[in-house]
DRENDO-1510 file (C-alpha; in Angstrom, 1 decimal, always signed):
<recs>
REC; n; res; u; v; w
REC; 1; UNK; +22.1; +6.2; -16.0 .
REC; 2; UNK; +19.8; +3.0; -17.2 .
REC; 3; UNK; +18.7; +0.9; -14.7 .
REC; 4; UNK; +16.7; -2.7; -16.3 .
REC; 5; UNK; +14.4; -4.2; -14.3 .
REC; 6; UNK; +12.3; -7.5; -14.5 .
REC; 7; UNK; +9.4; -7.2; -16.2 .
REC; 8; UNK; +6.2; -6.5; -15.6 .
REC; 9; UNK; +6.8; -2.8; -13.9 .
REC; 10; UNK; +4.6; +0.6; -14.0 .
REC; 11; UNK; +7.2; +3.6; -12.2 .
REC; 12; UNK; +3.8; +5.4; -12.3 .
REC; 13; UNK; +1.1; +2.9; -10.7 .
REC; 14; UNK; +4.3; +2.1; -8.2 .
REC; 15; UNK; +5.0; +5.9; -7.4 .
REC; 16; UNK; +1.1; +7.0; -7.7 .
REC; 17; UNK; -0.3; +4.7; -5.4 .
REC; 18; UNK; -0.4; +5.8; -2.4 .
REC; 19; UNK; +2.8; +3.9; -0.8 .
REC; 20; UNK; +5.2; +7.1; -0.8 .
REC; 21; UNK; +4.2; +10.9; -0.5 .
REC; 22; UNK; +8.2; +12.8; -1.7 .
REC; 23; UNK; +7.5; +12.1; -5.0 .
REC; 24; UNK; +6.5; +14.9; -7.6 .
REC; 25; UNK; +5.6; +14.9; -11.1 .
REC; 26; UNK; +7.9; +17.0; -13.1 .
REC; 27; UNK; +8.1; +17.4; -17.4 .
REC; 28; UNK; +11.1; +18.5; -19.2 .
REC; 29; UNK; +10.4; +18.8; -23.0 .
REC; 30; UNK; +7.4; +17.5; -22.6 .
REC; 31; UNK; +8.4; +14.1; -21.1 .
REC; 32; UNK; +7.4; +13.1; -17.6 .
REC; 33; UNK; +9.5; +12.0; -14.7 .
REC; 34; UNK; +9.5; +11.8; -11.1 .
REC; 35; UNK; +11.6; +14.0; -8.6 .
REC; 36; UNK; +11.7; +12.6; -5.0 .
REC; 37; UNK; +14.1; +12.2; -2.4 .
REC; 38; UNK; +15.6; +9.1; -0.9 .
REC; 39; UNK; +17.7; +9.7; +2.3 .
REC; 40; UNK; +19.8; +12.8; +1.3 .
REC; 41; UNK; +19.6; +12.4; -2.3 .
REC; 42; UNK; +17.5; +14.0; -5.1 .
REC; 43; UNK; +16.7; +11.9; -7.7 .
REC; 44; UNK; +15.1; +12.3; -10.9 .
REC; 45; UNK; +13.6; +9.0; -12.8 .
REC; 46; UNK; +11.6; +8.1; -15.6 .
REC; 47; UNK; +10.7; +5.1; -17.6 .
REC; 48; UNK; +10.7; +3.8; -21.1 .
REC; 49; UNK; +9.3; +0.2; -22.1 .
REC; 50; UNK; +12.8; -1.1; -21.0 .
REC; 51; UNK; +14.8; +0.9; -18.5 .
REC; 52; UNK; +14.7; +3.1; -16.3 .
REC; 53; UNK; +16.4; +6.3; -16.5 .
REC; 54; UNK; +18.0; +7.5; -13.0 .
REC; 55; UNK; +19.7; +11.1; -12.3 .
REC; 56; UNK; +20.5; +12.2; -9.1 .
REC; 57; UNK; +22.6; +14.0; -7.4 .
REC; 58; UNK; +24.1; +11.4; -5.2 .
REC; 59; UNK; +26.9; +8.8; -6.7 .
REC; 60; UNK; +25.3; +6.9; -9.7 .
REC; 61; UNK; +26.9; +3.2; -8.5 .
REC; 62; UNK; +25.5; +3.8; -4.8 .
REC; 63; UNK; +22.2; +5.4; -6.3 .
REC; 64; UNK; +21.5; +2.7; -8.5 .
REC; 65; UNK; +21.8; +0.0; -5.7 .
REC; 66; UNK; +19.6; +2.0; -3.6 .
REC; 67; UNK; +16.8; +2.4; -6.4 .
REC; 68; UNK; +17.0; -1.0; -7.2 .
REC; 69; UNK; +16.5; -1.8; -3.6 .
REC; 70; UNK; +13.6; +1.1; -2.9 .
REC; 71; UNK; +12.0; -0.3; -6.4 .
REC; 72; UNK; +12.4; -3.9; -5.5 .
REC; 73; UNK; +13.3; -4.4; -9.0 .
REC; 74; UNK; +15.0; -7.8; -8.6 .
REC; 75; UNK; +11.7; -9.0; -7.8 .
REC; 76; UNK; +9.3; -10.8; -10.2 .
REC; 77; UNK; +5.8; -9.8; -10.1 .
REC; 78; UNK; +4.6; -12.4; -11.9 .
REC; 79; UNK; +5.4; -14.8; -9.5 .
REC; 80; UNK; +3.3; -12.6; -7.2 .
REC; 81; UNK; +0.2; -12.9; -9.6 .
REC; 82; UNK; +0.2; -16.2; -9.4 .
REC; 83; UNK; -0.2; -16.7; -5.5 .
REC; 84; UNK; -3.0; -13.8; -5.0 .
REC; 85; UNK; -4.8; -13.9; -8.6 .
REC; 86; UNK; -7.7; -15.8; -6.6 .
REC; 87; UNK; -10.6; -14.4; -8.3 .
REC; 88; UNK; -11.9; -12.0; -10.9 .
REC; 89; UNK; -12.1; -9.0; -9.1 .
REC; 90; UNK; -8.3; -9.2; -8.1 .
REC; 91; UNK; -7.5; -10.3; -11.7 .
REC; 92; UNK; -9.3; -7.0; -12.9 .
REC; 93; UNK; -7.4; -4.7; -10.7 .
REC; 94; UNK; -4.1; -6.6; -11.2 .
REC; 95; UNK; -4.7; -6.5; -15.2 .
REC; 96; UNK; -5.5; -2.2; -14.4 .
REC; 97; UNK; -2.4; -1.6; -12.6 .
REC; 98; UNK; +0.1; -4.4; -14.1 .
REC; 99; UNK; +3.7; -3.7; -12.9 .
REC; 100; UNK; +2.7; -1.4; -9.6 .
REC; 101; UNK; +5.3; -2.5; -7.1 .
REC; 102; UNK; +5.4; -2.5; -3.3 .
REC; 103; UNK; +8.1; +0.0; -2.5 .
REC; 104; UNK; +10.7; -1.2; +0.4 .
REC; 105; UNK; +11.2; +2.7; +1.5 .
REC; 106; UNK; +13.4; +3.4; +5.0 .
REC; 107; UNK; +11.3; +2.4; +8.2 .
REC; 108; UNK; +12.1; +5.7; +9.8 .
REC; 109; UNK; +10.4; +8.0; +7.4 .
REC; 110; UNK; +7.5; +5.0; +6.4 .
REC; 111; UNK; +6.5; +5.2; +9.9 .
REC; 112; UNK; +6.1; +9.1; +10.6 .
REC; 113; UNK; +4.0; +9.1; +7.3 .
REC; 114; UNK; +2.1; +6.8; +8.5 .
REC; 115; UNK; +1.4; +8.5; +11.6 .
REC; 116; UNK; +0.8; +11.5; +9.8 .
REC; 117; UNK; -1.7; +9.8; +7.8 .
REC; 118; UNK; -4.6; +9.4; +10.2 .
REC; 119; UNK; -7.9; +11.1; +9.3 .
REC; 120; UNK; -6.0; +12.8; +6.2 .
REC; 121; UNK; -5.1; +12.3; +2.8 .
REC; 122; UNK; -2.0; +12.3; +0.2 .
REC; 123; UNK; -2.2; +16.1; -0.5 .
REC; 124; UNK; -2.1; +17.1; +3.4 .
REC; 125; UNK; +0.2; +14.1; +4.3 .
REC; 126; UNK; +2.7; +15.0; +1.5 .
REC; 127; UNK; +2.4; +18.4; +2.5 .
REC; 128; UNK; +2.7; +17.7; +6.4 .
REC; 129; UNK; +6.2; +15.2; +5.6 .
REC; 130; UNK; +8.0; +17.6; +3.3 .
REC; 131; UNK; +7.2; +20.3; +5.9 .
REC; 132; UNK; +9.0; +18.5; +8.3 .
REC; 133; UNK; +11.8; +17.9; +6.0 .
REC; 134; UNK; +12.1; +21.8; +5.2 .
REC; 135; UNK; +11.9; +22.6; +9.0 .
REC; 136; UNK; +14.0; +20.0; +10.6 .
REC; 137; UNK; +15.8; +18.5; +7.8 .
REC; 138; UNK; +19.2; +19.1; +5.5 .
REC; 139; UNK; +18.9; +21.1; +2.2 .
REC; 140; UNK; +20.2; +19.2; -0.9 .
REC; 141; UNK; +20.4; +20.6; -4.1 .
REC; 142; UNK; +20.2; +19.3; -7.6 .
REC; 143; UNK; +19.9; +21.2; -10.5 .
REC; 144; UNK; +19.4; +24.0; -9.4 .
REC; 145; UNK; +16.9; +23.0; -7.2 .
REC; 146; UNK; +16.7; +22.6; -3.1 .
REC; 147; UNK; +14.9; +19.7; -1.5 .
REC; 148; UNK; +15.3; +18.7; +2.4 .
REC; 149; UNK; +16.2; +15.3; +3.7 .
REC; 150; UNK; +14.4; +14.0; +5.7 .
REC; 151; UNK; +15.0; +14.2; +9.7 .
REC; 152; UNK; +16.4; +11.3; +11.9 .
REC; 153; UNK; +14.8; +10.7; +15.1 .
REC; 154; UNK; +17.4; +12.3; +17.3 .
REC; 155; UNK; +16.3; +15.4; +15.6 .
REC; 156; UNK; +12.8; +15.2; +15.7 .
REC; 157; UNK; +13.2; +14.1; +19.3 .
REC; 158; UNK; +14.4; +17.0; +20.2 .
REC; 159; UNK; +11.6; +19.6; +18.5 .
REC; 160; UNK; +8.5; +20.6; +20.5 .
REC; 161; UNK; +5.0; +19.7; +20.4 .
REC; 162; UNK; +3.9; +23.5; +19.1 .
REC; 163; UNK; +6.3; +23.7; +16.4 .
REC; 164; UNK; +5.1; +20.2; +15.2 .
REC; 165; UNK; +1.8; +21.4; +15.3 .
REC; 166; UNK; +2.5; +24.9; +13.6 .
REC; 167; UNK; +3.7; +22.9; +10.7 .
REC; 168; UNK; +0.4; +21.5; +10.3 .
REC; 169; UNK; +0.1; +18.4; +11.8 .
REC; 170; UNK; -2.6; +18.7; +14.7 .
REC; 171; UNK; -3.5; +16.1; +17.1 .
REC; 172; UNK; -0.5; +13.7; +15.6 .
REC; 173; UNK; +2.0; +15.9; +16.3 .
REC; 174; UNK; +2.3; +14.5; +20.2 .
REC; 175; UNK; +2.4; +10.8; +18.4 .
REC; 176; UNK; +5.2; +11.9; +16.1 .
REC; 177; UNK; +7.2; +13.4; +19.0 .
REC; 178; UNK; +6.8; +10.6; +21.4 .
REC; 179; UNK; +7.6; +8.1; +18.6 .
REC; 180; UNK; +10.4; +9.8; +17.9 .
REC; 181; UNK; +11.6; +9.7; +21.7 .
REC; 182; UNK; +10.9; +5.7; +21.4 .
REC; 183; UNK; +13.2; +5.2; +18.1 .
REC; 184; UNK; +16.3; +7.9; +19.0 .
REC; 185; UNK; +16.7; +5.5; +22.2 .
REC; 186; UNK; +17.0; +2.9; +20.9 .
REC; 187; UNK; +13.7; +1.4; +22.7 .
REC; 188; UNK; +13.0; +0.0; +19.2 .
REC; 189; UNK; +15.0; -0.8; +16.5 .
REC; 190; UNK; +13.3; -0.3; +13.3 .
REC; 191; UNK; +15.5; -2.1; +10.4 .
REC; 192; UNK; +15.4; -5.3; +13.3 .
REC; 193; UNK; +11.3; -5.8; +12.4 .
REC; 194; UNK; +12.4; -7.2; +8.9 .
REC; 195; UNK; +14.1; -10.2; +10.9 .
REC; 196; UNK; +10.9; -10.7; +12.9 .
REC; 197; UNK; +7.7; -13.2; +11.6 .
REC; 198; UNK; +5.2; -11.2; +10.8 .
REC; 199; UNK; +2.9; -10.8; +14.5 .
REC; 200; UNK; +6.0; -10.2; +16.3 .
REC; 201; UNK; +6.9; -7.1; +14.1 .
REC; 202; UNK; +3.3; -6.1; +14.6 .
REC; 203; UNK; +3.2; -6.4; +18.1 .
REC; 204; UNK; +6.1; -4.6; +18.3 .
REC; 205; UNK; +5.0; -1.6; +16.2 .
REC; 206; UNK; +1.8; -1.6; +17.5 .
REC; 207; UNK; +3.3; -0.1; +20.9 .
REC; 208; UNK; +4.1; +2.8; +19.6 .
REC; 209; UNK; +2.4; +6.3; +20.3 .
REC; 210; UNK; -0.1; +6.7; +17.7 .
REC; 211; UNK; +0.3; +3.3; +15.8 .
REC; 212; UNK; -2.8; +1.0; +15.5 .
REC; 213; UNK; -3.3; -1.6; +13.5 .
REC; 214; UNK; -4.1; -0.1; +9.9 .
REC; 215; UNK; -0.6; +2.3; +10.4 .
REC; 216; UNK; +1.6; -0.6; +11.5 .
REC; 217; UNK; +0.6; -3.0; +8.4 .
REC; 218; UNK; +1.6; +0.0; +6.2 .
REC; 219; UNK; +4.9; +0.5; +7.9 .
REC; 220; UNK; +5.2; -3.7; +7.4 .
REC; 221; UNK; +4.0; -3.7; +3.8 .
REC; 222; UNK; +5.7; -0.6; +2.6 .
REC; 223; UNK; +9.1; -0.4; +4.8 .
REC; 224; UNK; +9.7; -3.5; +6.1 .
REC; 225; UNK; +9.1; -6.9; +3.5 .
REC; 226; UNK; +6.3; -7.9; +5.3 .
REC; 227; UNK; +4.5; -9.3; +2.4 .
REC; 228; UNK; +1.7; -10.6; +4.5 .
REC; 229; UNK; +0.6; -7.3; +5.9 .
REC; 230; UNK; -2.7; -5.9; +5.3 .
REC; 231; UNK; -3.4; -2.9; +6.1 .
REC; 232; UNK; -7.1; -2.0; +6.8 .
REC; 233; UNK; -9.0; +1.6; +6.0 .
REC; 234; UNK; -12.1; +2.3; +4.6 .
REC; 235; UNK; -11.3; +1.6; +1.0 .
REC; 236; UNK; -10.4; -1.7; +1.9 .
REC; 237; UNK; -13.9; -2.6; +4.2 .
REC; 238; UNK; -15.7; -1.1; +1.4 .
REC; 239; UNK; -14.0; -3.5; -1.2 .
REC; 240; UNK; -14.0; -6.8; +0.6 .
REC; 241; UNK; -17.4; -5.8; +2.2 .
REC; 242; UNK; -18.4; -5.5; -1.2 .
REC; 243; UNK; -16.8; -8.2; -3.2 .
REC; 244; UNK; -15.2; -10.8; -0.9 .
REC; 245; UNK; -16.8; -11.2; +2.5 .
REC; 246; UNK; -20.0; -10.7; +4.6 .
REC; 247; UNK; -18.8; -7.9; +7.3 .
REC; 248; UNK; -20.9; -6.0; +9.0 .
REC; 249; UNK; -20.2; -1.8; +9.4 .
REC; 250; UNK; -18.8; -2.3; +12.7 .
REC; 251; UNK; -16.9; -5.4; +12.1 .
REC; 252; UNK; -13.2; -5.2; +13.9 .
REC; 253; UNK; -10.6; -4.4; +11.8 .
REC; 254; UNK; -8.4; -6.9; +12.8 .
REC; 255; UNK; -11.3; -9.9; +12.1 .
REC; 256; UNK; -11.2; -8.2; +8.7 .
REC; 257; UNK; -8.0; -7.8; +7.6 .
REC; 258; UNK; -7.4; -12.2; +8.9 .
REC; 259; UNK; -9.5; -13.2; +6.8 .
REC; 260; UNK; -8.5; -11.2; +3.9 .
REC; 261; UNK; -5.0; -12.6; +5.0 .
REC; 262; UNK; -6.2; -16.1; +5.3 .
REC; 263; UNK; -7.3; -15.9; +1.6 .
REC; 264; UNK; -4.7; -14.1; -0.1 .
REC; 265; UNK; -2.0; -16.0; +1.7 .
REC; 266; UNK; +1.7; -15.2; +1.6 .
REC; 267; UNK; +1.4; -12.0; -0.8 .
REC; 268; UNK; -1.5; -10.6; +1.1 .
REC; 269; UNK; -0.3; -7.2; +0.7 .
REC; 270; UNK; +0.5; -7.3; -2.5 .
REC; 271; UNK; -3.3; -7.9; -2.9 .
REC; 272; UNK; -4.0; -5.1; -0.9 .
REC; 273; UNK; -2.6; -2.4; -2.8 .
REC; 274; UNK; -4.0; -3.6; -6.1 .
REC; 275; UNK; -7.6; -3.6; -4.2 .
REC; 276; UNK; -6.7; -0.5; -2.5 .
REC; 277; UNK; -5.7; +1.4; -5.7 .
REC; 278; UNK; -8.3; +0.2; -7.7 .
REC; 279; UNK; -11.3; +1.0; -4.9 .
REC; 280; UNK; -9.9; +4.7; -4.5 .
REC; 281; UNK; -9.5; +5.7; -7.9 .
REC; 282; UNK; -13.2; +4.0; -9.1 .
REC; 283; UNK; -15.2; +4.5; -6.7 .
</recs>
């Protein structure tokens, strides 16, 4: 099935950058495409210069509203470029990575990756979420191939701190299990937070076991159409302590990220990512 979309868009900046961590690059014939899994489906997509080309093994009409959802592909990024292109440096990294896409993935799973993410990186976080899914999650097969969906929170909920931490996940595995406790009852209703302004979402995240400030402006940017979310780590201090802003080494992170906020505006986190991506990958 052919999915168009509004252009500019990059399936590979979008599913490469960082955002996501189910998606694997596959070739057939010698032509790349990306396997992943989006609730309980498999699915399989590629790109050419004007479609995108979805199989999966879920319902193609369903599927394709979901990907055009998860893709955001309704949305028009150069509408985006206008509000944060502020300065040269963004214009560089936006001209690098034209068409990468914020992803609007399900809270749920955004939000134990996140977690998961602390003091790590993609290989081990990638590793750590589609261990979880293979342990506490449903098979799904697709060609011949089994992937897992991923767990709800009742499940998880229910697991123990040991076998969390046998699958890898060390001193976040208490965080993932208490969180988990938090969302199965209800204490916390994730899809809500896209109703909320932006601070009130925060604040709400932010009580969370093992959710500071950096992991609940990625859970906002990435889950939740918080457009104004910045998330903070090191690659971003190094950036706008380098290109944008006079911070000291152990300047809050929260000072940080309101200023960037302050001057990239509305689509703050679109500016992010671009700055984010760009600062990892040339260092």
């Amino acid at each position: 099935m052919l999915i168009n979309y509004i252009p500019p868009f990059s399936l590979k900046y979008t599913l490469e950058s960082g955002q996501s961590f189910r998606w694997n690059k596959q070739y057939f014939n010698g032509s790349l495409y990306y396997e992943g899994v989006i609730h309980d489906k498999i699915v399989h997509l590629s790109q050419d210069q004007e479609s995108i080309l979805l199989e999966s093994s879920g319902d193609h009409v369903s599927i394709k509203k979901l990907i055009i959802d998860y893709l955001r592909l309704d949305e028009n990024l150069d509408e985006v470029y206008k509000y944060i292109s502020k300065d040269i440096y963004i214009k560089l990294a936006i001209n690098k990575y034209r068409g990468m896409k914020i992803l609007r993935q399900d809270p749920w799973e955004c939000l134990i990756s996140f977690i998961c993410s602390s003091n790590s990186n993609i290989k081990r976080i990638s590793k750590n979420i589609e261990d979880i899914s293979i342990e506490f999650g449903n098979k799904i097969t697709f060609n011949g191939k089994d992937r897992y969906s991923f767990p709800s929170a009742i499940t998880l909920s229910n697991t123990t701190e040991q076998k969390l931490r046998n699958l890898g996940l060390g001193f976040r595995a208490p965080y993932v299990l208490e969180t988990a406790k938090v969302i199965a009852s209800n204490q916390i209703n994730l899809n809500n937070l896209r109703d909320l302004n932006y601070q009130d979402a925060l604040d709400n995240l932010i009580k969370l076991p093992g959710v500071g400030d950096k992991v609940a402006n990625c859970i906002l940017l990435f889950s939740l159409d918080q457009n104004e979310a910045f998330p903070v780590d090191v690659w971003i201090q190094r950036v706008l302590k380098e290109k944008y802003f006079n911070i000291k080494d152990k300047t809050n992170i929260i000072k940080v990220r309101l200023k960037a906020q302050k001057y990239f505006s509305n689509y703050a986190g679109y500016a992010n990512q671009y700055l984010f991506h760009n600062r990892r990958l040339f260092k």
